[in-house]
Phi, psi and omega in degrees: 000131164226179200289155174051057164066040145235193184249190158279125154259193190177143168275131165326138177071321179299344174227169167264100207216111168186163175287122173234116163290150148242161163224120118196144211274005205247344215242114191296131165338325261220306168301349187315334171305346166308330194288306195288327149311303191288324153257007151274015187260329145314320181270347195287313179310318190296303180303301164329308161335282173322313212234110239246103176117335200250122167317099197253113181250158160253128164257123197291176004258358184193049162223154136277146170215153174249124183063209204274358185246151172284134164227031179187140176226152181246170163208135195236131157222126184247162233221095201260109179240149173061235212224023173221160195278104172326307156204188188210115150267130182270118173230139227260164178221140176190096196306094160276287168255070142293088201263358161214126180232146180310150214307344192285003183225092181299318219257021192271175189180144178225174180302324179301306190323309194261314212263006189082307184234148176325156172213162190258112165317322150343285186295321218273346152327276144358303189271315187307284177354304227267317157325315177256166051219319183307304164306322163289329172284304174315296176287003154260346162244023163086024188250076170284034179267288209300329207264045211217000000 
């Protein structure tokens, strides 16, 4: 799924393509954007790890690009009662060995793509996890300074 009715494409096995709940219930309606910080500041944080050199930008509120091409999208959806947000699935798309994509999308790109070689979809999971989980807390304890 991707914004506004379009899609993800994605090869079987090949990207990191999944959903993460949050609750928080801490977090006024009004701030949600903060959601979209903390994960595109995660997967931006993530792609770095791998990819050693190269410009990794957000374009806001929910693409990554490494250089002038995307190579991740977020999506957020929250779920909101009274005056607090309930829960949030976040859901990330992040291209890892993807070695071709169809021609209409010139401006797609993967970790396969700028490095050459395979990366194990695990591992680049693992650091995403350790990545949102970093990001979140900066914003649960309130160092939205942090949040940039």
């Amino acid at each position: 799924k991707g914004y506004s009715g379009n899609i993800w494409e994605s090869e079987s096995g090949k990207n990191l393509l999944m959903s993460v709940i949050f609750f928080p219930n801490f977090l006024s309606p009004r701030l949600h954007f903060f959601l979209n910080q903390v994960a595109s500041l995660a997967v931006a944080d993530t792609v770095k790890e791998f990819v050693k050199g190269k410009e990794i930008k957000i374009k806001w509120p929910n693409d990554v690009f490494a250089g002038k091409k995307k190579i991740a999208g977020i999506l957020i959806e929250n779920s909101v009662k009274g005056n607090s947000i309930q829960h949030s699935i976040i859901g990330i798309g992040l291209n890892v060995n993807q070695k071709n994509f169809t021609p209409q999308l010139l401006h797609a790109t993967s970790i396969f793509k700028i490095l050459g070689k395979e990366i194990l979809v695990d591992d680049m999971m693992n650091v995403l996890f350790s990545m949102l989980e970093a990001r979140y807390l900066q914003l649960k304890q309130n160092r939205i300074e942090q949040l940039q």
